[in-house]
RODO-2510 file (C-alpha; in nm, 4 decimals, decimal comma):
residues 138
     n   res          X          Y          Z
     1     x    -8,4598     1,5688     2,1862
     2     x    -8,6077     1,5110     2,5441
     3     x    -8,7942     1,8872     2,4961
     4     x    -8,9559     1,7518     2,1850
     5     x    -9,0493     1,3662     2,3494
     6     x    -9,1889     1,5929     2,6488
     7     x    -9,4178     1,8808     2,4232
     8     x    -9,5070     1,5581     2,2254
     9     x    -9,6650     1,3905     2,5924
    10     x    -9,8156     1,7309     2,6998
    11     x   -10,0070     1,7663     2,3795
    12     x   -10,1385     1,4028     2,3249
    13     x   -10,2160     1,4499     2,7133
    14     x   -10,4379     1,8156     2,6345
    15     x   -10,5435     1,6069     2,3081
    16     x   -10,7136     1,3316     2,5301
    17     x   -10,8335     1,6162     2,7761
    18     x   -11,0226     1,7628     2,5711
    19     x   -11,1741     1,4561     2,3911
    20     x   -10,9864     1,4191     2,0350
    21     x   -10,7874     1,0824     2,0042
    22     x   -10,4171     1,1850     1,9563
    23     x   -10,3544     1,0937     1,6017
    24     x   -10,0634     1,1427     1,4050
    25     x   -10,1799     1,4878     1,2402
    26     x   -10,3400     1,6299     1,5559
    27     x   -10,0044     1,5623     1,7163
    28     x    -9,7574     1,7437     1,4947
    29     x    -9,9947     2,0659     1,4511
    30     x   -10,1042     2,0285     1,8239
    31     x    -9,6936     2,0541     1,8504
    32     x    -9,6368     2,3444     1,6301
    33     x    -9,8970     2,5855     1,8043
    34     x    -9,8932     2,4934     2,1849
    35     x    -9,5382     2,4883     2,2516
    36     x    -9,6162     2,8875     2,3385
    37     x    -9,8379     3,1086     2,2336
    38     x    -9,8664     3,2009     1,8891
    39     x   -10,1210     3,3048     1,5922
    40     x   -10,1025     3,0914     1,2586
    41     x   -10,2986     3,0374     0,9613
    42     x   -10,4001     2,7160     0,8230
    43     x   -10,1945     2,7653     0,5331
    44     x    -9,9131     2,9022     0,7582
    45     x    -9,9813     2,5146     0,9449
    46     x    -9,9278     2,3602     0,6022
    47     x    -9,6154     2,5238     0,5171
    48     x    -9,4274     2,4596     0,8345
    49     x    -9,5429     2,0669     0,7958
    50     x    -9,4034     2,0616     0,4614
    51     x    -9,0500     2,2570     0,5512
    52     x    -8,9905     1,9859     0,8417
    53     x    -9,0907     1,7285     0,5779
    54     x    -9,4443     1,5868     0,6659
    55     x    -9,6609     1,5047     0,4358
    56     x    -9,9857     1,6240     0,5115
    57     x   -10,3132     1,7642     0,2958
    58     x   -10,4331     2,1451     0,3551
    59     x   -10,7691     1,9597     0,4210
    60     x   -10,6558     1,7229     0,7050
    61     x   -10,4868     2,0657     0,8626
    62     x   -10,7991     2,2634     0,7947
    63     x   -11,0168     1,9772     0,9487
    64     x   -10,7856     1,9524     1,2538
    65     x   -10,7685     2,2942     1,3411
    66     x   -11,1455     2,3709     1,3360
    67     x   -11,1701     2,0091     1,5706
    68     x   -10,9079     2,2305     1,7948
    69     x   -11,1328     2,5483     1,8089
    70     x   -11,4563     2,3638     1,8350
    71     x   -11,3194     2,1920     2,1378
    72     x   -11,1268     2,5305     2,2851
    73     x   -10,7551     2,3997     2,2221
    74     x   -10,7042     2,6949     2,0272
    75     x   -10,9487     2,9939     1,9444
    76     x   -11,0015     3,1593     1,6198
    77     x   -10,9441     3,4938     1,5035
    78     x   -11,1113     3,5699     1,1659
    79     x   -10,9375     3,8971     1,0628
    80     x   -11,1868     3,9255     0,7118
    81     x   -11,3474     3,6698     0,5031
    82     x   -11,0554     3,5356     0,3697
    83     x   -10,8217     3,5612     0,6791
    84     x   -10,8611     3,3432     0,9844
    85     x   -10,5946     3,2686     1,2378
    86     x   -10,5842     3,0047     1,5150
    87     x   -10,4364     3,1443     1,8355
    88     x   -10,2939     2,9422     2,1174
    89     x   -10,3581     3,1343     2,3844
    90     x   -10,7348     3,0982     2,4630
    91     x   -10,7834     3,3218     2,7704
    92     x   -10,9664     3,6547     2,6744
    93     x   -10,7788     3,9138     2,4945
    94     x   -10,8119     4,1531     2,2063
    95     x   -10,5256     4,2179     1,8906
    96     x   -10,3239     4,4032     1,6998
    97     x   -10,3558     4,3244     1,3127
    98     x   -10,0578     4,4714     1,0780
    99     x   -10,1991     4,4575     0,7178
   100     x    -9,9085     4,5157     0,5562
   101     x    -9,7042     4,1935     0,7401
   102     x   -10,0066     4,0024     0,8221
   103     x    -9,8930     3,9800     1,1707
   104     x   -10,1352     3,9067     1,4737
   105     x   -10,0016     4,0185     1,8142
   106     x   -10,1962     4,0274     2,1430
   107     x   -10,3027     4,3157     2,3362
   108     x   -10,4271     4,2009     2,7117
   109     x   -10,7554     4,2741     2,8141
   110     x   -10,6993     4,5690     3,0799
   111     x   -10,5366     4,7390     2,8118
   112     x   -10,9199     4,7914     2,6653
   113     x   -11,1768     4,9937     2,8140
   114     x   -11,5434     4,9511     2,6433
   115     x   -11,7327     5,1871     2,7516
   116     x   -12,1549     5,2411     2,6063
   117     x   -12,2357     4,9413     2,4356
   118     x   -12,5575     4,9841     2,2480
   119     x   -12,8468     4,8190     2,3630
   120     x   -12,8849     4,4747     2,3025
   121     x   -13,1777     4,2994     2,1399
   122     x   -13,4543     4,1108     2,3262
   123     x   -13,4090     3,8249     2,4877
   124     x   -12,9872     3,8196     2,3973
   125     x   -12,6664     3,8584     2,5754
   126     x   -12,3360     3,9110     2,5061
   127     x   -12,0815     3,6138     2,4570
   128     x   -11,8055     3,7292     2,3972
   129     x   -11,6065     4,0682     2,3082
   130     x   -11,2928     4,0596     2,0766
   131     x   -11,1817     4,3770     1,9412
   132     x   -10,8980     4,3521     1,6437
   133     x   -10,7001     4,7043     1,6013
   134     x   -10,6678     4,6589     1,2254
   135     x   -10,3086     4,8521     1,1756
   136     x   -10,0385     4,9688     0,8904
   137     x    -9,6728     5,0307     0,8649
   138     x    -9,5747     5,4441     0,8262
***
């Protein structure tokens, strides 16, 4: 019980950090993806709420998870069109996605080498670099 009073503190803290006022709903998903680092969907979100028994709309959960990657809590990882995931650990790094499980696992940054980038247009620069290894099951 004190682990769960304690992760609750931390992530109203990081909530206040980083600007967003600690509300019920921010709480319990800030909760569920910083107690260590981990890649869920929204809809993944929504389903854990409802197993532990909170009642909570797939539009409050969408809405509070782009307020966390707008504000760098969390960053997104948008697999396709229809797939995006919202990863805890925000320092740079690249992935592993199985299509067959749907599972998102890290893969550090020295573990890539990027070698002749085309040129870029006028007047741009680059941002940011995120590779995802799209893989299957044998």
């Amino acid at each position: 019980m004190e682990d769960v009073i304690e992760l609750k503190t931390k992530v109203q803290e990081k909530l206040k950090l980083y600007g967003l006022r600690p509300t019920r709903a921010r709480t319990r998903i800030g909760m569920m993806l910083l107690d260590k680092p981990k890649h869920l969907s929204a809809d993944q979100v929504h389903e854990k709420l409802k197993q532990k028994g909170y009642t909570i709309s797939k539009a409050t959960v969408y809405n509070t998870l782009n307020a966390f990657s707008e504000c760098g809590i969390v960053s997104e990882v948008t697999i396709d069109p229809s797939r995006t995931y919202y990863d805890s650990r925000t320092i740079p790094h690249h992935h592993f996605f199985n299509i067959d499980t749907g599972q998102l696992v890290d893969i550090a940054s020295d573990d890539i080498s990027v070698e002749n980038i085309p040129r870029l247009p006028d007047n741009t620069q680059i941002q940011d670099l995120e590779i995802v290894v799209k893989i299957s099951n044998k």
